[in-house]
Predicted model as a PDB file, atoms N, CA, C, CB and O in Angstrom, pLDDT in the B-factor column:
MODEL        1                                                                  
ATOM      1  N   UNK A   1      64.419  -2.913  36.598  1.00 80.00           N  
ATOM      2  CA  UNK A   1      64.531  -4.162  35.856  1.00 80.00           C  
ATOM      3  C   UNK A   1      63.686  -5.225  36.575  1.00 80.00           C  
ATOM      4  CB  UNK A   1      66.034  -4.615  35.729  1.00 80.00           C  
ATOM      5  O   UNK A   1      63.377  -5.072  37.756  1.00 80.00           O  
ATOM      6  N   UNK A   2      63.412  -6.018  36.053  1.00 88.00           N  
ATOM      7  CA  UNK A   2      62.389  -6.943  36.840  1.00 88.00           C  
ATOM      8  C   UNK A   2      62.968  -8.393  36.856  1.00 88.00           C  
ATOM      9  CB  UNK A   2      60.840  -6.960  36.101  1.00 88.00           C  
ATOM     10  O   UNK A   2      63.663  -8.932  35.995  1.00 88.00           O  
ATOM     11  N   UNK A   3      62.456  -8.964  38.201  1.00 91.00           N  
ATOM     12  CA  UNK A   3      63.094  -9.632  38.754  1.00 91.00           C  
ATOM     13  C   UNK A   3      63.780 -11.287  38.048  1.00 91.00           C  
ATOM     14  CB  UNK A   3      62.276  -9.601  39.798  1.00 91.00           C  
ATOM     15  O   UNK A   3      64.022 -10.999  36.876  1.00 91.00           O  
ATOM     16  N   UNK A   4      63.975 -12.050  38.157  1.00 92.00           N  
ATOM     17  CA  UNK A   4      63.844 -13.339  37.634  1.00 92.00           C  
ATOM     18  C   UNK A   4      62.614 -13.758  37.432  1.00 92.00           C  
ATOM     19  CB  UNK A   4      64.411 -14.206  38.338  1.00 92.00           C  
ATOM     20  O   UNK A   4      62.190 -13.907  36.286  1.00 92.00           O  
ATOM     21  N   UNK A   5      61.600 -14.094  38.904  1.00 93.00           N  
ATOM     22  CA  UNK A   5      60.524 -14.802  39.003  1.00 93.00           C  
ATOM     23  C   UNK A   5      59.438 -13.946  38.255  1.00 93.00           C  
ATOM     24  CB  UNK A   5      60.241 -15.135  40.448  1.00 93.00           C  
ATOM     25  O   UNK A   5      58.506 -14.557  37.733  1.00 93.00           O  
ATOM     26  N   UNK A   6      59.496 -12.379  38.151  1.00 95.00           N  
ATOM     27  CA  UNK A   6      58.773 -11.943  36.936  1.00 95.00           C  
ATOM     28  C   UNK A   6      58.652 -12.295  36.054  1.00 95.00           C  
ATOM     29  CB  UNK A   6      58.901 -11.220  36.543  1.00 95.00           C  
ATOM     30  O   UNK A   6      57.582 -12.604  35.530  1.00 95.00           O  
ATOM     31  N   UNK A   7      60.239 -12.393  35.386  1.00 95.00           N  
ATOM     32  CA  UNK A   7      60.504 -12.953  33.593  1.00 95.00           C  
ATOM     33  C   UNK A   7      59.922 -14.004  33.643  1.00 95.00           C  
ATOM     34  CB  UNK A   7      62.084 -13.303  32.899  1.00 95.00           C  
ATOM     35  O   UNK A   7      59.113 -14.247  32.747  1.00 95.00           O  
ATOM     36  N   UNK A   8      60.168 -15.077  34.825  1.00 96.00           N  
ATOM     37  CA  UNK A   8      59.918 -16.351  33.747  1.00 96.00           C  
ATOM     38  C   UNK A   8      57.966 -16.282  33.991  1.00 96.00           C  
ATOM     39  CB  UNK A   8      60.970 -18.374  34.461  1.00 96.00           C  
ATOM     40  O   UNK A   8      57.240 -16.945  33.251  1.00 96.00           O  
ATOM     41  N   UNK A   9      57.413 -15.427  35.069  1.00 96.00           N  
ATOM     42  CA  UNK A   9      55.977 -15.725  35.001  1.00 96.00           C  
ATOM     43  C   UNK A   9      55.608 -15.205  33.508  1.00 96.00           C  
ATOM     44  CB  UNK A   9      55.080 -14.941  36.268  1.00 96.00           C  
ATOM     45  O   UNK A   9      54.917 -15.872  32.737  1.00 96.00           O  
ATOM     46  N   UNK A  10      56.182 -13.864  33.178  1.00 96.00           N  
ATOM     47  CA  UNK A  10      55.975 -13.595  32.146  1.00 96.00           C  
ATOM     48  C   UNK A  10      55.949 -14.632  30.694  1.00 96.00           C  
ATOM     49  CB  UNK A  10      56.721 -12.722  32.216  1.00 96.00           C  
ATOM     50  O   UNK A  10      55.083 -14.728  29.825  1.00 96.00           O  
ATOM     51  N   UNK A  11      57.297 -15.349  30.851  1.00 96.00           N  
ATOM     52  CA  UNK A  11      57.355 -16.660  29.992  1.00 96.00           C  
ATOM     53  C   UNK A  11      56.182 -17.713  29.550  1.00 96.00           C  
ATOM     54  CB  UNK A  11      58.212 -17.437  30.673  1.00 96.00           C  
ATOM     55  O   UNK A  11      55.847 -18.317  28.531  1.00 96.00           O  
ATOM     56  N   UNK A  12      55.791 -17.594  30.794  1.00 97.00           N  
ATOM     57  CA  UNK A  12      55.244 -18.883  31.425  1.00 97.00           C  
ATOM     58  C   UNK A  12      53.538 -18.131  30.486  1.00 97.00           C  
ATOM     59  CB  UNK A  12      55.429 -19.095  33.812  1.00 97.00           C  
ATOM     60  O   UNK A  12      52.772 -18.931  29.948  1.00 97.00           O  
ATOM     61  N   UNK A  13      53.180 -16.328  30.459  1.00 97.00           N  
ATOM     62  CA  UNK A  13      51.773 -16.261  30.012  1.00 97.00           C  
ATOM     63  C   UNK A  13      51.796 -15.990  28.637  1.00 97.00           C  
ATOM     64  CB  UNK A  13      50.943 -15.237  30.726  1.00 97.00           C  
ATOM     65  O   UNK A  13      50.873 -16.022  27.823  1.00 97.00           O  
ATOM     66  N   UNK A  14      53.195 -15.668  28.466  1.00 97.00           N  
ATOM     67  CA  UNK A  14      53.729 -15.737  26.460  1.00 97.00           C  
ATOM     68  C   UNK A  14      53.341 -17.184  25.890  1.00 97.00           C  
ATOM     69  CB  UNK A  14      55.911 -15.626  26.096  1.00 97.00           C  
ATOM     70  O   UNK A  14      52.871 -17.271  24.756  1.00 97.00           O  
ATOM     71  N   UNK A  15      53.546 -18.342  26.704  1.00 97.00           N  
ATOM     72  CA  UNK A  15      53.436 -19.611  26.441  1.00 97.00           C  
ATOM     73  C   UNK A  15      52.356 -20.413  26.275  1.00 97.00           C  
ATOM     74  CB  UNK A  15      53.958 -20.052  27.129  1.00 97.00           C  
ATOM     75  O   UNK A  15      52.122 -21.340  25.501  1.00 97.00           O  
ATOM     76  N   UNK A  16      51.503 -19.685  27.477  1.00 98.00           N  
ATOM     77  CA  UNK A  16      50.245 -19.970  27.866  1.00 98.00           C  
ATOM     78  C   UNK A  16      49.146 -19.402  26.240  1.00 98.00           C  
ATOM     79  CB  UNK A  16      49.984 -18.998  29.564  1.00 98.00           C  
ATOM     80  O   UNK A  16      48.536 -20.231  25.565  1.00 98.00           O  
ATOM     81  N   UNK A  17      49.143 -17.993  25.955  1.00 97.00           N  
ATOM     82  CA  UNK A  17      48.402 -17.696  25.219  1.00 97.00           C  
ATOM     83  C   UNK A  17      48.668 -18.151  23.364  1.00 97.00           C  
ATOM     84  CB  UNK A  17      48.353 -16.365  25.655  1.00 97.00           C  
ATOM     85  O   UNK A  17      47.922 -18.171  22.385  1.00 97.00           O  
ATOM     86  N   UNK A  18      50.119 -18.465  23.594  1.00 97.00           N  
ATOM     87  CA  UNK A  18      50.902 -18.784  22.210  1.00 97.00           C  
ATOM     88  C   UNK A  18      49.884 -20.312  22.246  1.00 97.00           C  
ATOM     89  CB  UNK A  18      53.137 -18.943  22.292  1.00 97.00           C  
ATOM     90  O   UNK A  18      49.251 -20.531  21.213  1.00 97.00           O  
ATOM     91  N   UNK A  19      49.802 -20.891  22.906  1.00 97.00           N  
ATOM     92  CA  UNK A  19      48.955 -22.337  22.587  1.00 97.00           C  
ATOM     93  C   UNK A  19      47.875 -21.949  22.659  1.00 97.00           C  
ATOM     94  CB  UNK A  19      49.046 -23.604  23.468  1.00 97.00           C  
ATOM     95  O   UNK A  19      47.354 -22.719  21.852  1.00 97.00           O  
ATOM     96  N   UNK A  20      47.087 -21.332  23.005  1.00 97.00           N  
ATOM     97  CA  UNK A  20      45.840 -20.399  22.862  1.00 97.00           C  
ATOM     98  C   UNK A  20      45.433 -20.327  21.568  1.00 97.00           C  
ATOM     99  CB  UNK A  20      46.048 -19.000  23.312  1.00 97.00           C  
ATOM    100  O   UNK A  20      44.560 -21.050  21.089  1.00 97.00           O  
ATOM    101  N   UNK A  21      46.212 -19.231  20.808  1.00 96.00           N  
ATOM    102  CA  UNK A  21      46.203 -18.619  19.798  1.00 96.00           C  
ATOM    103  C   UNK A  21      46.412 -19.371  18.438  1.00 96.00           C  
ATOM    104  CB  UNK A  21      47.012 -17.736  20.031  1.00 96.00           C  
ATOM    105  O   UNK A  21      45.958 -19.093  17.328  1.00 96.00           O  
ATOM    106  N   UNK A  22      47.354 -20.568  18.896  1.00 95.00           N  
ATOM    107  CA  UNK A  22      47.370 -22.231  17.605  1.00 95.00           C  
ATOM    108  C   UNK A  22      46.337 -23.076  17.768  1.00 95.00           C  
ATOM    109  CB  UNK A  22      48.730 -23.494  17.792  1.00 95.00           C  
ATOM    110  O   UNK A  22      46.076 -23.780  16.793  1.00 95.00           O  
ATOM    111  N   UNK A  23      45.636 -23.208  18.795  1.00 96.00           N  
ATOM    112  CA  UNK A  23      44.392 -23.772  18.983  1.00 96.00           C  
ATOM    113  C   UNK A  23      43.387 -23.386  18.306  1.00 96.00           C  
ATOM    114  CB  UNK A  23      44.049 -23.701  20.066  1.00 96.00           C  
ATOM    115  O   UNK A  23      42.618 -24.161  17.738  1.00 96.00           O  
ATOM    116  N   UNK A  24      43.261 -21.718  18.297  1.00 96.00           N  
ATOM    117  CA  UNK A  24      42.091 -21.293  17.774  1.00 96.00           C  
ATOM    118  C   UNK A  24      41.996 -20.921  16.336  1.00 96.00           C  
ATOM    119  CB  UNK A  24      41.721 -20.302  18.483  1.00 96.00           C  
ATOM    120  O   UNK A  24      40.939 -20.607  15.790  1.00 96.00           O  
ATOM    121  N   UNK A  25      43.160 -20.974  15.751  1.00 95.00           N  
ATOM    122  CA  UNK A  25      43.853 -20.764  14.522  1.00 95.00           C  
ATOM    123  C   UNK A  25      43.669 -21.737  13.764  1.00 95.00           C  
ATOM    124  CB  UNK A  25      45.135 -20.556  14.604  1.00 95.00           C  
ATOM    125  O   UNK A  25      43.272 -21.510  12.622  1.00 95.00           O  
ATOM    126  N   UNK A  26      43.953 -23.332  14.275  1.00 94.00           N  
ATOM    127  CA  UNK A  26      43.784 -24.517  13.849  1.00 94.00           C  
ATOM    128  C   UNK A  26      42.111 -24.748  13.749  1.00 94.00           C  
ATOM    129  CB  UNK A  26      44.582 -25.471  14.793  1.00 94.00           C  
ATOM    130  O   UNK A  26      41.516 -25.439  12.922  1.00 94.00           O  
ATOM    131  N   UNK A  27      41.481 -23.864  14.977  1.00 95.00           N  
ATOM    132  CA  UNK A  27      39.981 -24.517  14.716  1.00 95.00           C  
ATOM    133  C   UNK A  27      39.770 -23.407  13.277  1.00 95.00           C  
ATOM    134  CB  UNK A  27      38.527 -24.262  16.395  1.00 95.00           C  
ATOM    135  O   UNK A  27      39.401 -23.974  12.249  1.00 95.00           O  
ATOM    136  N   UNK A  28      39.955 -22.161  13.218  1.00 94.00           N  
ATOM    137  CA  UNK A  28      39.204 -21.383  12.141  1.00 94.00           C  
ATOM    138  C   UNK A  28      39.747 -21.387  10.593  1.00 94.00           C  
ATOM    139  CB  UNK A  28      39.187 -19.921  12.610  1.00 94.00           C  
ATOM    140  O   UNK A  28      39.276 -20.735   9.662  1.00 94.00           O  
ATOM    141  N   UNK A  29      41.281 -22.632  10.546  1.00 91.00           N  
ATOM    142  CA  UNK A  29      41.614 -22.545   9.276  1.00 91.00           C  
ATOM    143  C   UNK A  29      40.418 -22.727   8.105  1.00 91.00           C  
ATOM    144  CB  UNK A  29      42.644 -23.511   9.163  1.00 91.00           C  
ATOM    145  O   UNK A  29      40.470 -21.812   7.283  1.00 91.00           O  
ATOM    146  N   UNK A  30      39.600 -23.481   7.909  1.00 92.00           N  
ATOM    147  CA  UNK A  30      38.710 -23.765   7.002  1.00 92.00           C  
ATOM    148  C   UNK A  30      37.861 -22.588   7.097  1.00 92.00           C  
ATOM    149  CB  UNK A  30      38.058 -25.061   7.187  1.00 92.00           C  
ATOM    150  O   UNK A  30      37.632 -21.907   6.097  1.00 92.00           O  
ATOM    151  N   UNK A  31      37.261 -22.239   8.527  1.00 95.00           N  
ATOM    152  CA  UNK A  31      35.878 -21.447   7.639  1.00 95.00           C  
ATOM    153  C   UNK A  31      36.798 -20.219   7.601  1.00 95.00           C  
ATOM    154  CB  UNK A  31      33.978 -21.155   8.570  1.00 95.00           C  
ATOM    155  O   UNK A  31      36.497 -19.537   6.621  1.00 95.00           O  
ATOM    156  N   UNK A  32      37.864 -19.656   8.344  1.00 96.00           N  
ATOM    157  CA  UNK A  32      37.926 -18.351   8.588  1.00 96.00           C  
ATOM    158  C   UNK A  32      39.545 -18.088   8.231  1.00 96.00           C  
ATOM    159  CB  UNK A  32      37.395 -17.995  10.140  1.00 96.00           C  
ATOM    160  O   UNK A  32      40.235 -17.452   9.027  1.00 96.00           O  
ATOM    161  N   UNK A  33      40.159 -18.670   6.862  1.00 95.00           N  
ATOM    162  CA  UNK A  33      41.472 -18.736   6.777  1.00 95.00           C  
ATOM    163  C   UNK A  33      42.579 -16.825   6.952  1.00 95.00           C  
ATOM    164  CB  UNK A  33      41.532 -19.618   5.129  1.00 95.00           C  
ATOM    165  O   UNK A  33      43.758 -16.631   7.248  1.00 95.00           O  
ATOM    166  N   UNK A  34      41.425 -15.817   6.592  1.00 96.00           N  
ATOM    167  CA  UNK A  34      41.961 -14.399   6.763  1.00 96.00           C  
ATOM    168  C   UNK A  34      42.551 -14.640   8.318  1.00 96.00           C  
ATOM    169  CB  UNK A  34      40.637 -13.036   6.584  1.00 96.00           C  
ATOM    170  O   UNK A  34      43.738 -14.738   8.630  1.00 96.00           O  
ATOM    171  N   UNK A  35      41.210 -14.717   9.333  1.00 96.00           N  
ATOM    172  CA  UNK A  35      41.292 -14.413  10.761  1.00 96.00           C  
ATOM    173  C   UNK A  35      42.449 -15.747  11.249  1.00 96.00           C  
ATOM    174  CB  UNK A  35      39.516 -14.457  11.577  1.00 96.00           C  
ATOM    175  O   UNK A  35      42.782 -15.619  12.427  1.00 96.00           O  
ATOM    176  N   UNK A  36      42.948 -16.701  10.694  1.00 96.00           N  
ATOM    177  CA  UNK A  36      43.626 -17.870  10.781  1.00 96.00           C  
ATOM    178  C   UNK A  36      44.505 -17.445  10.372  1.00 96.00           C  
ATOM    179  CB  UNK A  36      43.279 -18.969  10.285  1.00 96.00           C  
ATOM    180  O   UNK A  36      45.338 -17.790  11.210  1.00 96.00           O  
ATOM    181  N   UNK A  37      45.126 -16.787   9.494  1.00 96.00           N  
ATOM    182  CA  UNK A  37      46.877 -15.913   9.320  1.00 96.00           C  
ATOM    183  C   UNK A  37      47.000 -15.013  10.435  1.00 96.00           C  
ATOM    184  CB  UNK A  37      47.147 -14.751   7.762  1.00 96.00           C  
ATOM    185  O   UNK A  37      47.866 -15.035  11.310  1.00 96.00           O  
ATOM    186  N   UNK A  38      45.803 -14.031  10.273  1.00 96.00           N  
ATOM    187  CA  UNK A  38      46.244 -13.365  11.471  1.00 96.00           C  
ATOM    188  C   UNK A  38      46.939 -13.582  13.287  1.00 96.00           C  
ATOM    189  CB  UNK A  38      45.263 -12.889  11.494  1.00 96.00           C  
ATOM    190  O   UNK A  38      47.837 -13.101  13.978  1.00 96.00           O  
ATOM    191  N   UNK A  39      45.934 -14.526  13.397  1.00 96.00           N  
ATOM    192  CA  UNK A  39      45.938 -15.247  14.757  1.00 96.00           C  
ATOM    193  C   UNK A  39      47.544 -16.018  14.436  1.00 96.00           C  
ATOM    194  CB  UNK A  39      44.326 -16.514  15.028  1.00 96.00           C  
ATOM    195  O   UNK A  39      48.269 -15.908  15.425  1.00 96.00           O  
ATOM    196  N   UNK A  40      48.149 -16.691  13.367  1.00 96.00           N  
ATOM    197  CA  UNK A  40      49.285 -17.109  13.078  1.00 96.00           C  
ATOM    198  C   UNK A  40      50.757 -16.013  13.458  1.00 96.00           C  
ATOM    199  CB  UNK A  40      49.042 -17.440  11.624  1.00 96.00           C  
ATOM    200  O   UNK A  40      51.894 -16.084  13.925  1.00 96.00           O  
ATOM    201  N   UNK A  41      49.704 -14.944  12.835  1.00 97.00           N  
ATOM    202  CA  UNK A  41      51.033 -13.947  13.029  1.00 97.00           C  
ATOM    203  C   UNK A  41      51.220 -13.393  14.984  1.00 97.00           C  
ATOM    204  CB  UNK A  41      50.615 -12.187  11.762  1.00 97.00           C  
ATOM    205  O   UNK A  41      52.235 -13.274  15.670  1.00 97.00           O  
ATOM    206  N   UNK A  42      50.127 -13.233  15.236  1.00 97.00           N  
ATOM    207  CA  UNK A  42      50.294 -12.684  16.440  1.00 97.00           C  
ATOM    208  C   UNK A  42      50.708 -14.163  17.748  1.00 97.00           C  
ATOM    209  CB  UNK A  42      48.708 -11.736  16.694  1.00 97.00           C  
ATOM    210  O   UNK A  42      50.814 -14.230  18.973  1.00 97.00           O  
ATOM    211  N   UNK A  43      50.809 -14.964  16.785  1.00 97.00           N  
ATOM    212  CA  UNK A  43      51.398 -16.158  17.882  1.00 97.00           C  
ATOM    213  C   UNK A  43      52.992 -15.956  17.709  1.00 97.00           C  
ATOM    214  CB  UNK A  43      50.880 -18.024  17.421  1.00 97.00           C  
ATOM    215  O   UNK A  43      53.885 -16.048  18.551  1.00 97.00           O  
ATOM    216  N   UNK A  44      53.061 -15.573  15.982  1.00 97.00           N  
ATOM    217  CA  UNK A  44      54.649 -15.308  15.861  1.00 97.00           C  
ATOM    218  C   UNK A  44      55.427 -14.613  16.529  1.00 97.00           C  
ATOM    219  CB  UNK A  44      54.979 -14.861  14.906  1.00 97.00           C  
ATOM    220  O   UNK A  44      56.531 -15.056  16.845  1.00 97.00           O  
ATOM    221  N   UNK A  45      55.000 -13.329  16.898  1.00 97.00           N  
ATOM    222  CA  UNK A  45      55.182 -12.272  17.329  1.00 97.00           C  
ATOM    223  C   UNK A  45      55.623 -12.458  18.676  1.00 97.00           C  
ATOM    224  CB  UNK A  45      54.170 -11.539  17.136  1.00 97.00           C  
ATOM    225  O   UNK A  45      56.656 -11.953  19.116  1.00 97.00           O  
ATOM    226  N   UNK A  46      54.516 -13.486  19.608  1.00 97.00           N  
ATOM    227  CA  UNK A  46      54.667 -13.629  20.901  1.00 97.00           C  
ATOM    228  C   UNK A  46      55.721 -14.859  21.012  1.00 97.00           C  
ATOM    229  CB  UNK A  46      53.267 -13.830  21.595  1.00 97.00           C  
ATOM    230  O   UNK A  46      56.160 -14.856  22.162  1.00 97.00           O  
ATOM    231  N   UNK A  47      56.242 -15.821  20.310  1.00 97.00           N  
ATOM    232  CA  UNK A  47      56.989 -16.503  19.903  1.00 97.00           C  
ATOM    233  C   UNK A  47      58.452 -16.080  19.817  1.00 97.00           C  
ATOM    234  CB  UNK A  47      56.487 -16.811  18.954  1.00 97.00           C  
ATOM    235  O   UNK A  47      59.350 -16.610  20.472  1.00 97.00           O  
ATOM    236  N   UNK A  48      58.640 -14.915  18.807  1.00 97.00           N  
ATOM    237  CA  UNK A  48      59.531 -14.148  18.981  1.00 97.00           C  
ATOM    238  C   UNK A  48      60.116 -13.487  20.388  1.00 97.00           C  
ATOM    239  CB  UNK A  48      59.159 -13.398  18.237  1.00 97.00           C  
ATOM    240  O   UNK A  48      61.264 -13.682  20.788  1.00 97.00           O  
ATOM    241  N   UNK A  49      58.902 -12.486  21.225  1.00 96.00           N  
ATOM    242  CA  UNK A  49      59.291 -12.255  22.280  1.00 96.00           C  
ATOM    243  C   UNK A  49      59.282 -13.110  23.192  1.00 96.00           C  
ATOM    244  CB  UNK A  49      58.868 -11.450  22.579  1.00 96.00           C  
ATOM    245  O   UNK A  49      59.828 -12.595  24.168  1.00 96.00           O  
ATOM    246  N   UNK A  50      58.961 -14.140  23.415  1.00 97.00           N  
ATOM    247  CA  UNK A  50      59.704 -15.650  24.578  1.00 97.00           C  
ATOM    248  C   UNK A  50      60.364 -16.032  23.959  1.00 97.00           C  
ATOM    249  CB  UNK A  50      58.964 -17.016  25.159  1.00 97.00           C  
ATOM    250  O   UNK A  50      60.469 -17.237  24.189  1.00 97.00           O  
ATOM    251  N   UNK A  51      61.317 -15.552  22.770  1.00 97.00           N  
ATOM    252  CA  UNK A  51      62.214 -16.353  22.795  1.00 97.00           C  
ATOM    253  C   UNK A  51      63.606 -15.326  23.669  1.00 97.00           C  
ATOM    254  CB  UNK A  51      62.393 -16.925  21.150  1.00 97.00           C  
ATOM    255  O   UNK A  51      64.461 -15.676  24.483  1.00 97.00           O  
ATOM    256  N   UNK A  52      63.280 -13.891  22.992  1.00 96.00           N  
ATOM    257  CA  UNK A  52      63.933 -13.124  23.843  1.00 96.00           C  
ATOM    258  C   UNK A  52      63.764 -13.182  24.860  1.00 96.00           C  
ATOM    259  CB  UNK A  52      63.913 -12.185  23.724  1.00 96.00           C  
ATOM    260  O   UNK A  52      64.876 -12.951  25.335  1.00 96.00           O  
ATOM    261  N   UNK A  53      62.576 -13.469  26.279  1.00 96.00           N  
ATOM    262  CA  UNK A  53      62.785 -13.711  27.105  1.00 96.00           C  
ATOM    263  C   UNK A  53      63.602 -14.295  28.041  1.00 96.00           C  
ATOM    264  CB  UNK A  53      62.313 -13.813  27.025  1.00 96.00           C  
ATOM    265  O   UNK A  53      64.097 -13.851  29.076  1.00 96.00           O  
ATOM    266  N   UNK A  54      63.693 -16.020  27.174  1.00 96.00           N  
ATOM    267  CA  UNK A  54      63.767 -16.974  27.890  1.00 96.00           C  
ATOM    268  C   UNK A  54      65.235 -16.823  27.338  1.00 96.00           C  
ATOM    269  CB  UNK A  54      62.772 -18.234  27.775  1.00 96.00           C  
ATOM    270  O   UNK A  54      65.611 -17.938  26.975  1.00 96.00           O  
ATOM    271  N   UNK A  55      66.354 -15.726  27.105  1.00 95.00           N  
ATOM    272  CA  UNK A  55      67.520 -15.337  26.620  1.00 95.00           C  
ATOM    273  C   UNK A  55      67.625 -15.063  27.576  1.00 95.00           C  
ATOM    274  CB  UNK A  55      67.830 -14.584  25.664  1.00 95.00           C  
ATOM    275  O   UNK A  55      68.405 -15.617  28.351  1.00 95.00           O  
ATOM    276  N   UNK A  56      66.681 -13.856  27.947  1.00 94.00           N  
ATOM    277  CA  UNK A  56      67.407 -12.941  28.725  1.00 94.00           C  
ATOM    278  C   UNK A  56      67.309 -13.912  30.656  1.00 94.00           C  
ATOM    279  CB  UNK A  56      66.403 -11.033  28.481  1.00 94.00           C  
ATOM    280  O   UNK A  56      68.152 -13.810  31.547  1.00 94.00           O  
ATOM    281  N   UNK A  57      66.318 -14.539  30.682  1.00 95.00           N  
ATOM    282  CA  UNK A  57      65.774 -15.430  31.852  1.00 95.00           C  
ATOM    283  C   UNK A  57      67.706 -16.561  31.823  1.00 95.00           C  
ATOM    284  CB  UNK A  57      63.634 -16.631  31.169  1.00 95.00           C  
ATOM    285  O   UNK A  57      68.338 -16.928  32.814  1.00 95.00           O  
ATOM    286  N   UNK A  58      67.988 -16.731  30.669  1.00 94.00           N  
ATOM    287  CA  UNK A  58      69.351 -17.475  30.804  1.00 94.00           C  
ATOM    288  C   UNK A  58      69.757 -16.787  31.098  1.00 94.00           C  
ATOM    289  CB  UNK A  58      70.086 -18.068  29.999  1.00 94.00           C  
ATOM    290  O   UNK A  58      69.952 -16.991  32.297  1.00 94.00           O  
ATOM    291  N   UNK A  59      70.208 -15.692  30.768  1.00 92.00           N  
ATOM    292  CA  UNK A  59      71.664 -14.413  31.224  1.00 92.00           C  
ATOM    293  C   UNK A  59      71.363 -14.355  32.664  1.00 92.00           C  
ATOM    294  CB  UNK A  59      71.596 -12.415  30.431  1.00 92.00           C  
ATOM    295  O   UNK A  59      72.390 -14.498  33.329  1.00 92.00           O  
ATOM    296  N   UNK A  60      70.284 -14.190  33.376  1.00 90.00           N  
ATOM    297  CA  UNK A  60      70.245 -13.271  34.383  1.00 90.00           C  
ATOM    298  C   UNK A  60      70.509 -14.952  35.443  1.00 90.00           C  
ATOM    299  CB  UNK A  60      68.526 -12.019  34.485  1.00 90.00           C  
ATOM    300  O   UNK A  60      71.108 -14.687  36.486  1.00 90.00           O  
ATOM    301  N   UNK A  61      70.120 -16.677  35.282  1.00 89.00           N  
ATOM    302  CA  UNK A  61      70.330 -17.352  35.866  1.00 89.00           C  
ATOM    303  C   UNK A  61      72.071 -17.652  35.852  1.00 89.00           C  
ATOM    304  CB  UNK A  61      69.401 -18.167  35.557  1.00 89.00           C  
ATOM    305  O   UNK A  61      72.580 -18.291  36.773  1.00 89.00           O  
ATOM    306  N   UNK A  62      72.701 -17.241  34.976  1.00 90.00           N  
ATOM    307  CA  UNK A  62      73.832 -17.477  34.612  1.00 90.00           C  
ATOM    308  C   UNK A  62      75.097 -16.499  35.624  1.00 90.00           C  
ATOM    309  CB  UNK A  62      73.721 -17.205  33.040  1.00 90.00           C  
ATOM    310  O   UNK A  62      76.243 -16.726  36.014  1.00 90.00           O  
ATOM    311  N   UNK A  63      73.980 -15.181  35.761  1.00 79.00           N  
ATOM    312  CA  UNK A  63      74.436 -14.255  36.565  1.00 79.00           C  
ATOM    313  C   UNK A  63      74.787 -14.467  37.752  1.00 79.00           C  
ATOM    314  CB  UNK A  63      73.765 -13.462  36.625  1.00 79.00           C  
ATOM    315  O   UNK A  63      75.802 -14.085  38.335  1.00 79.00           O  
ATOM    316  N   UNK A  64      73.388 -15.483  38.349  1.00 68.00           N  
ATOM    317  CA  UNK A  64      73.261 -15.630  39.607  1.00 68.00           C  
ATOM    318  C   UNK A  64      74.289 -16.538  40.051  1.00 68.00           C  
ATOM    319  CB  UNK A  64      72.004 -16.008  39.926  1.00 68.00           C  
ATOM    320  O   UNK A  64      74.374 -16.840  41.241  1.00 68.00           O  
TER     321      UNK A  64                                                      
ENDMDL                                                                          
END                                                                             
């Protein structure tokens, strides 16, 4: 199982690329609206899993 300071670095590059991925989404809505859902969905996705993260990052501080 991996540690605390794993999860939350992990958090921390779910977070990092999720603003990444709305940045570049926001620049290609007009010319490139296909590649602009897509990039939408795969922010969702990573959205989804930090949110489970930052669940499981509570349980395990809650533990401590």
């Amino acid at each position: 199982m991996p540690s605390l300071a794993q999860m939350t670095g992990s958090l921390h590059i779910h977070q990092f690329y999720i603003g990444k991925l709305k940045a570049k989404q926001e620049q290609l809505f007009d010319s490139d609206p296909e590649l602009a859902m897509l990039l939408d969905n795969v922010a969702a996705v990573l959205s989804s899993h930090a949110e489970v993260l930052a669940g499981n990052i509570a349980d395990m501080e809650c533990d401590d």
